[in-house]
C-alpha positions in Angstrom: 39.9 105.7 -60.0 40.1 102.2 -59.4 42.4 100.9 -56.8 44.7 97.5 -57.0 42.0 96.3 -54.9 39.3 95.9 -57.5 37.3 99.0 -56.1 37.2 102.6 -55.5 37.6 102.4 -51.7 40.8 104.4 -50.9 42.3 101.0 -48.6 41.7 97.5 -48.8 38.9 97.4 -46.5 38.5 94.1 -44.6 34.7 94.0 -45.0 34.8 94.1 -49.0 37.3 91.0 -48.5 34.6 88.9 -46.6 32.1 90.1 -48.7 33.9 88.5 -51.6 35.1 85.4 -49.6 32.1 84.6 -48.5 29.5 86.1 -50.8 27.5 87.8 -48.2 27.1 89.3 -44.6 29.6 87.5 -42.1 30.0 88.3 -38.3 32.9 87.6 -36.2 31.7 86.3 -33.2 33.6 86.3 -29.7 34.7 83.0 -27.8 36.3 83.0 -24.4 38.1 79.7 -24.1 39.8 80.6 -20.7 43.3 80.7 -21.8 46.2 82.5 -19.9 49.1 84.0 -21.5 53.0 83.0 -21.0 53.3 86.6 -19.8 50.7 85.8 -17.3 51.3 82.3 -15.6 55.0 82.8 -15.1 56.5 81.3 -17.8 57.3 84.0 -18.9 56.6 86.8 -16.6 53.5 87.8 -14.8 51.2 90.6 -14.7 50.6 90.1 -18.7 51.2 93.3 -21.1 51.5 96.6 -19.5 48.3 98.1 -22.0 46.4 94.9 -21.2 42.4 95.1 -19.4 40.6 91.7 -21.1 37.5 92.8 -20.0 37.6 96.2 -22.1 36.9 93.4 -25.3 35.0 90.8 -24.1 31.3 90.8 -25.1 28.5 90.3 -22.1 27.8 86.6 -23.6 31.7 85.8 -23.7 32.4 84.6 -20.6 34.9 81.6 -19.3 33.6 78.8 -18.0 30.8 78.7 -20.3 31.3 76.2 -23.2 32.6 77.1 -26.7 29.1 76.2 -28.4 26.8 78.2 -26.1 28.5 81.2 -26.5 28.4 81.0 -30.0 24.7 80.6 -30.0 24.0 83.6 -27.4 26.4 85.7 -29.7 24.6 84.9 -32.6 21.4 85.0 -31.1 22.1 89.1 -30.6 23.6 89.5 -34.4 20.9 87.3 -36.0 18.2 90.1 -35.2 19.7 92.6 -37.3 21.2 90.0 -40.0 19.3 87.2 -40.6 20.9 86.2 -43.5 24.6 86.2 -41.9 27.1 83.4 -41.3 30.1 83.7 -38.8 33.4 83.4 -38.0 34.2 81.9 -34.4 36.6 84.5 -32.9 39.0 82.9 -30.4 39.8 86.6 -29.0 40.5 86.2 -25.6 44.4 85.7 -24.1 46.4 83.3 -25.9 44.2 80.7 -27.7 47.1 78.7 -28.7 48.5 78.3 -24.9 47.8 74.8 -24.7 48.3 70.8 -26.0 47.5 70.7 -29.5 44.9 67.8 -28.8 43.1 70.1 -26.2 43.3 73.1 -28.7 41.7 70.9 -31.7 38.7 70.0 -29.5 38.2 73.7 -29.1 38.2 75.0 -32.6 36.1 71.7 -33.8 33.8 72.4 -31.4 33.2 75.7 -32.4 33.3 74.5 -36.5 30.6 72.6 -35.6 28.0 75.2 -34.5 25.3 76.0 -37.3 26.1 78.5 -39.6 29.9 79.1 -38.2 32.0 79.2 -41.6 35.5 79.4 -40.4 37.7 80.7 -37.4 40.0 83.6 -35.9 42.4 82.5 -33.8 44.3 85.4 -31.7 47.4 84.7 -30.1 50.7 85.5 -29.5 53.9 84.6 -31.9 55.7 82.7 -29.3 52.7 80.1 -28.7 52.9 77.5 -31.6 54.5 73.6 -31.9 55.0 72.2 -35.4 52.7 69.5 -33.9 50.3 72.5 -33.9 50.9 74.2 -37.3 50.9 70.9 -38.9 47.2 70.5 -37.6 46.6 74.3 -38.2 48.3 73.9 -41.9 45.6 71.1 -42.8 42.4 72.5 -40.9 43.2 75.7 -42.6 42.5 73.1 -46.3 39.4 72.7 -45.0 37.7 76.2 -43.8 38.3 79.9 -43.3 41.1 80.0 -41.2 43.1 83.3 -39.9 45.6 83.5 -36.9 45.7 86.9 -35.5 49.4 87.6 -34.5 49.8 90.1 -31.4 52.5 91.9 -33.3 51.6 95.5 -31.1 55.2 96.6 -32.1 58.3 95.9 -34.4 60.2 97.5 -31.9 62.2 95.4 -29.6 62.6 97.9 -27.4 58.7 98.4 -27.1 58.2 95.1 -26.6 60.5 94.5 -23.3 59.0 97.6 -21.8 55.5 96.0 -22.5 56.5 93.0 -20.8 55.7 91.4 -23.9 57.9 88.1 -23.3 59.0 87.9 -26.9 60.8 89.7 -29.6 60.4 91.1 -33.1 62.3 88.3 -34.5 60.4 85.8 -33.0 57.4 87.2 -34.7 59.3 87.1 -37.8 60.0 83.3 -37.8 56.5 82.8 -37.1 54.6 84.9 -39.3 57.0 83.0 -42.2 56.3 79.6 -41.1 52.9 79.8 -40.8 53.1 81.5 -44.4 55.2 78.4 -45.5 52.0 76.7 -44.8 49.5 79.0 -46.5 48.1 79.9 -43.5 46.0 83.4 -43.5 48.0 85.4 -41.1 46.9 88.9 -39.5 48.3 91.1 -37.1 47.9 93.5 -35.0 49.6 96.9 -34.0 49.6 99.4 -31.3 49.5 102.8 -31.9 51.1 105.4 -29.5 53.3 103.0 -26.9 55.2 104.7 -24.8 59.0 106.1 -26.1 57.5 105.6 -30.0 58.5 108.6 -32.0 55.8 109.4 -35.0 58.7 108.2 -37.0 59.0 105.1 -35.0 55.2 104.1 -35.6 55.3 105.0 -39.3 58.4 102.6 -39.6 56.0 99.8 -38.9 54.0 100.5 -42.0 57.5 99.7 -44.0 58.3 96.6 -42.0 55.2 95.1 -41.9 54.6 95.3 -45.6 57.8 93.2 -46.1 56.4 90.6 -44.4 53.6 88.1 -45.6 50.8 88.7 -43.6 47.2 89.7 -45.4 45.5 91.8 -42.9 46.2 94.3 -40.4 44.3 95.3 -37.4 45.1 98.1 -35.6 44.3 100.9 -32.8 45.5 103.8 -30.4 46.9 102.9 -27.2 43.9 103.3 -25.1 45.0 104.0 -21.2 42.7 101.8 -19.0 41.8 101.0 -16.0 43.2 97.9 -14.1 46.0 98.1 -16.5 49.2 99.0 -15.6 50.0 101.3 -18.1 46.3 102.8 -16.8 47.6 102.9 -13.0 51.3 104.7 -14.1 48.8 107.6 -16.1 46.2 107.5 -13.1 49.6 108.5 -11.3 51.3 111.0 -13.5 49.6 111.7 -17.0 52.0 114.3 -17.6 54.1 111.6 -18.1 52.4 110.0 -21.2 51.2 111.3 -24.9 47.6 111.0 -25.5 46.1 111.4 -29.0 44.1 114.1 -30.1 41.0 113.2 -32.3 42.8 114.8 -35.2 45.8 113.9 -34.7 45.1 110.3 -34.6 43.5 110.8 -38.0 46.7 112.2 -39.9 48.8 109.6 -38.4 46.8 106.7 -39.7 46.2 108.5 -43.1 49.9 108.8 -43.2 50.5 105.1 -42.2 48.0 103.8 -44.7 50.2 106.1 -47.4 53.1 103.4 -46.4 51.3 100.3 -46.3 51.5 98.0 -49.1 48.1 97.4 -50.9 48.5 93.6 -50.3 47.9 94.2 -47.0 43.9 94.1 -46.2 43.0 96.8 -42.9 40.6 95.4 -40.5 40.9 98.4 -38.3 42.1 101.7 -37.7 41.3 102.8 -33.9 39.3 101.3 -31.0 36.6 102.0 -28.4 37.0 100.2 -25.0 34.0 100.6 -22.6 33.9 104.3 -20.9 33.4 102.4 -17.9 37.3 101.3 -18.0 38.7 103.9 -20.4 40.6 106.7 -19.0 41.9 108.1 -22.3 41.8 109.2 -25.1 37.9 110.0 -24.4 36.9 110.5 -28.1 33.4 109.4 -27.7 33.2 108.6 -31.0 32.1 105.0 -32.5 34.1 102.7 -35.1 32.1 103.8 -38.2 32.2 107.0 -37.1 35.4 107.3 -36.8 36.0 105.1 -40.5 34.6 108.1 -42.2 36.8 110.6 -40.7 39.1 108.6 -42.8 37.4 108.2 -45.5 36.5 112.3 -46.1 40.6 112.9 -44.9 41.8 110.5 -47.5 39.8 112.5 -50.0 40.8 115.8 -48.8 44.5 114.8 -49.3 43.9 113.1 -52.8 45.9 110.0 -51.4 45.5 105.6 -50.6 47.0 103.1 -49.4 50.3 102.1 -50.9 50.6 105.7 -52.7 54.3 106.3 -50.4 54.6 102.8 -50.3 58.5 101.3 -51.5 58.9 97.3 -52.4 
């Protein structure tokens, strides 16, 4: 069976889509520009999200402090061994890497356009971060090369998000995600799994909700309880008090997410491995692509894809 996707892949698989893009092997490839977040500095609160550890992400080469273009040579340095034939994507991952002056910001992402062999960007950030000074310049650069902005989205619940100490709400992500489609701007976003006080119900909701927006890829993971965290310290104190996910159980609640997701929407990820130095649940000990054919065999097993429970 062929899919609306142009392939028998049961999803719409983000590394097909690059593939295509780009004809060929492309890496993403972390920077650390040393942003904060509003959620951080005050502005808008302090202590940042409640599931938030930076340094469970961050790559041994991605360090602040060190410039935008040396990074981006040490990470590709390490991915050029295996793929010698690849091109990249800078990866502003990092905080809020649209917390700033847009002059400041466009000296950042030029920078990093201007290493050999990077093709586009990724800029992550938050929905409440963005001038129209800014996504005018975004709107043009975005003419020019790859672009995709990488909306922490995490819930559509507005409830979720104050007791994440988030700093925005749901329809602030709403007004965003449309302008920067009024400017045909790639948009992604990403989603938490498993917050606390989300029913299953709850989390599947996000699969309807999300597909009536226009964003074109989704990234998304487990709530991982870590250390330095705060969500991390309250389980360290009283894990009775929180749900962690079985192996398993993870599995059918994706499959059954993916069942409600529009097939416009591309999946970059299903689930995530933070360092076990930093991790205190769930301890799958399992890697990504392990963990990708899990879903793979349990979409087969049920005879189902994305979009198949999917409503317009």
């Amino acid at each position: 069976m062929i899919f609306p996707w142009g392939n028998r892949k049961r999803y719409n698989d983000f590394s097909t889509h690059l593939i295509k893009e780009f004809n060929g092997k492309v890496q993403k490839i972390s920077v650390n520009a040393g942003f904060t977040c509003p959620n951080r500095d005050g502005a808008k609160g302090v202590g940042g999200c409640t599931f938030c550890n930076n340094d469970s992400f961050k790559p041994d080469y991605c360090k602040a402090g060190v410039s935008i273009t040396e990074q981006l040579k040490r990470g590709i340095e390490i991915f050029r061994r295996r793929h010698p034939e690849a091109e990249y994507l800078a990866y502003f991952q990092s905080y809020t890497n649209t917390y700033g002056h847009t002059e400041a910001l466009k000296k950042l992402y030029e920078e990093a356009l201007s290493c050999s062999g990077v093709r586009g960007l990724i800029i992550g950030t938050r929905p409440d971060c963005f001038s129209d000074d800014l996504l005018n310049y975004l709107e043009k650069l975005s003419q020019k090369t790859y672009l995709v902005i990488e909306l922490g989205i995490e819930s559509t619940s507005n409830s979720t998000l104050e007791n994440i100490n988030r700093g925005h709400n749901f329809e602030c992500t709403c007004q965003t995600i449309a302008k920067l489609a009024e400017r045909g701007i790639l948009t992604g976003a990403h989603l938490i799994l498993g917050l606390p006080g989300e029913t299953r119900q709850q989390m599947l909701a996000h699969a309807k909700i999300l597909s009536s927006l226009p964003i074109k890829f989704l990234k998304m993971h487990q709530l991982q309880y870590l250390k330095g965290s705060v969500i991390g310290n309250q389980y360290m104190k009283n894990p009775k008090r929180f749900h962690v996910f079985e192996l398993d159980e993870y599995i059918e609640l994706v499959v059954d997410f993916i069942e409600r997701t529009s097939p416009k929407i591309i999946f970059e990820r299903f689930a995530s491995q933070s360092p076990y130095e930093l991790l205190l649940a769930p301890g799958w000990k399992i890697k990504n692509f392990e963990f990708v054919h899990k879903i793979d065999k349990r979409l087969e097993e049920r005879n189902t894809w994305q979009g198949k429970l999917w409503e317009d």
